[in-house]
N, C-alpha and C positions, 0 to 999 in steps of 0.2 A: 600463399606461395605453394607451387606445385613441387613435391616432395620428391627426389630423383633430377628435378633437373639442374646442370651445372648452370655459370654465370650470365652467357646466351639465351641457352633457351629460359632462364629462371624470368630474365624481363621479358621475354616473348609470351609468358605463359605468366605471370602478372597482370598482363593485357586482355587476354582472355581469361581475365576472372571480374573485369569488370567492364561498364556500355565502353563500347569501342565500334566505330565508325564501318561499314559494310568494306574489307578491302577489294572487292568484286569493283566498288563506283571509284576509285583513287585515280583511276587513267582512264577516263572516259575517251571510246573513239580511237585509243592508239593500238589494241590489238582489241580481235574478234573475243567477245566473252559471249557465248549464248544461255539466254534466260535458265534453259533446262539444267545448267551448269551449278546453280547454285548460288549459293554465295560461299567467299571464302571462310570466311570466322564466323561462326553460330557461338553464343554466351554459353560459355560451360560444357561446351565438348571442343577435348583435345585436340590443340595444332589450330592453323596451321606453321610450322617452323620452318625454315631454310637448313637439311641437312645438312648444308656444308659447313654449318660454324658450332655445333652440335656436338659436344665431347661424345666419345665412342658410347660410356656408360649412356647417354642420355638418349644414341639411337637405339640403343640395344632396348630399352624400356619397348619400343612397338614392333623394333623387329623379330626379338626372341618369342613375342607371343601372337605377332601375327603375319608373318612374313617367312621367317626360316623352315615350315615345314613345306607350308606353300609354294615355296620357291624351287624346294628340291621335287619337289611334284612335277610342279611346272620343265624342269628339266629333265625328269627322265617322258613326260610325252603323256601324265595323266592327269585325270579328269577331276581326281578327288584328292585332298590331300588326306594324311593319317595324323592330324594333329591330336596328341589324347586330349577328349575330353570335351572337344572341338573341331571334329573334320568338316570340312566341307569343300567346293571346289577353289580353286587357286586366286582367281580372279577376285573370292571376296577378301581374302586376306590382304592382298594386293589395293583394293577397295579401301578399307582403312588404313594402310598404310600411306599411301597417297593422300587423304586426307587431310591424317597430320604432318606428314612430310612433301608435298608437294613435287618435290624435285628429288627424290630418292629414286638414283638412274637406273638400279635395276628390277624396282619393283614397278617404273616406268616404262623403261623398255620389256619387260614381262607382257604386261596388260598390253601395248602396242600388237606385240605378238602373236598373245591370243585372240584381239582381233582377226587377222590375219589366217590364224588356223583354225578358226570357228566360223570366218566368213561371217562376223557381227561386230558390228560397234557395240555392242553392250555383251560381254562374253557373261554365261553362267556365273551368278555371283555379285558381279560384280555392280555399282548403284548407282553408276554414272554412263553414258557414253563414252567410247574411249577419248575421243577428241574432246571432251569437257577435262579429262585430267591435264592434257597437256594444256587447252585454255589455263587452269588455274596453276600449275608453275608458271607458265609464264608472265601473269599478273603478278604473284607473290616475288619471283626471283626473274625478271625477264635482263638481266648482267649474266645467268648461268650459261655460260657458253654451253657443256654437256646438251641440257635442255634443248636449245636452240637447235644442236645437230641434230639431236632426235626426233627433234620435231621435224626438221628437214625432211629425213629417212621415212616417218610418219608418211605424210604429204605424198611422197616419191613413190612408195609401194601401192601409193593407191589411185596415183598417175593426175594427182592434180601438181600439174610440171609451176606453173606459176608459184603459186602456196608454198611448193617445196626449196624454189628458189631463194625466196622473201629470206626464210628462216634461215636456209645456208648461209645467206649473205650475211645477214646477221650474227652466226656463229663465226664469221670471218672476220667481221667487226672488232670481237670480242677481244680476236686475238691470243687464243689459247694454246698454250702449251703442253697440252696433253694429248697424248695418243689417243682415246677416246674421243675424243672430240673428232679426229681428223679423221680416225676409221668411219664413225657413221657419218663425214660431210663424203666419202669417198663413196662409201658405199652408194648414197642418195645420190651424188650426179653418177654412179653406174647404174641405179634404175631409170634415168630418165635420160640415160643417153651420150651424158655431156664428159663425153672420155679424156679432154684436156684437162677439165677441172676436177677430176675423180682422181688423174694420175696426179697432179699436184697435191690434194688431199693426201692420196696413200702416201707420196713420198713424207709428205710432213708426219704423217702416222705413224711410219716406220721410224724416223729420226729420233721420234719423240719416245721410243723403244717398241713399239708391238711389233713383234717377232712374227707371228703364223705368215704362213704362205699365200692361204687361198687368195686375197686379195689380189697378189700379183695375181695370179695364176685367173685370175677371173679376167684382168684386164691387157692380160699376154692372150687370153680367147677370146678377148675384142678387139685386137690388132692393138691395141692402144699403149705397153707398157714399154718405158724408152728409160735405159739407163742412163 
């Protein structure tokens, strides 16, 4: 039994302590998993877990040592974090945390990002592709609406308009009630265009409480925003 974690993750990590089944082959053929991606569960290194059902104590075990300095890095725009004892760039922290947490949204949407501002799928650090981390949430947890928008937004920013669809639609599936979710399906049909479904997004986004503005205000300077 792995020491720290509550009732959840205690059987998730009972499982990876002993032969358990590659979960990479479980859904063959129903979403994209590419070879370089890995497999999901390796014997005897941590994760991976679904943070959604994860009592606080039991995400705090990877995020207070490999995430929380990383991420405040990551937001103010550098290259390194100052972890004691442990620096290095953002993206690795980020790196294992993903691992064991697969769908953990903001060390998800992090590394998404820093593709984006490194202009690489494999940002400094970090030990996968970025499109291999979203492959492996969505094998582990492909019900996470979150997920699915981001990957949407993923797809969108990098103008593959099909691919970004697929996921959106899929996060509409889901049916989720959460601001998050509607912000980044809103955002991803404002990169690729599709300003009926961005303004329906936001509006759900906004209902669902997210308060900030830019959103209108992006889609009032696409003619698109209709009270």
């Amino acid at each position: 039994m792995l020491v720290g974690l509550g009732a959840a993750g205690e059987a998730c990590g009972q499982r990876n302590n002993v032969e358990y089944p590659d979960w990479a082959t479980r859904f063959p053929a129903v979403e994209l998993y590419e070879p370089d991606c890995g497999p999901l569960y390796i014997p005897n290194k941590y994760g991976p877990f679904d943070y959604r059902v994860l009592a606080p104590v039991d995400r705090d075990l990877v995020d207070r040592a490999h995430f929380s300095y990383e991420y405040e890095a990551y937001l103010q725009g550098k290259d390194w974090s100052a972890r004691p004892g442990n620096p290095g760039p953002p993206a690795g922290g980020f790196s294992y945390t993903l691992w064991a947490f697969p769908n953990q949204l903001r060390a998800l949407a992090a590394m998404e990002d820093l593709g984006i501002r490194y202009k690489s799928e494999k940002p400094r650090g970090a030990s996968l592709r970025v499109h291999c981390y979203f492959q492996r949430a969505v094998r582990l947890v492909p019900n996470d609406a979150d997920v699915r928008a981001l990957y949407g937004y993923y797809y969108a920013r990098r103008g593959k308009v099909a691919e970004a669809r697929q996921q959106l639609e899929k996060a509409d599936a889901l049916d989720s009630s959460k601001a998050n979710v509607w912000l980044y399906v809103a955002f991803a049909y404002l990169e690729i265009k599709d300003y009926e479904k961005s303004l329906t997004a936001a509006k759900r986004a906004y209902a669902a409480g997210y308060s900030l503005p830019g959103l209108r205000r992006r889609l009032e300077r696409a003619g698109a925003w209709r009270d």
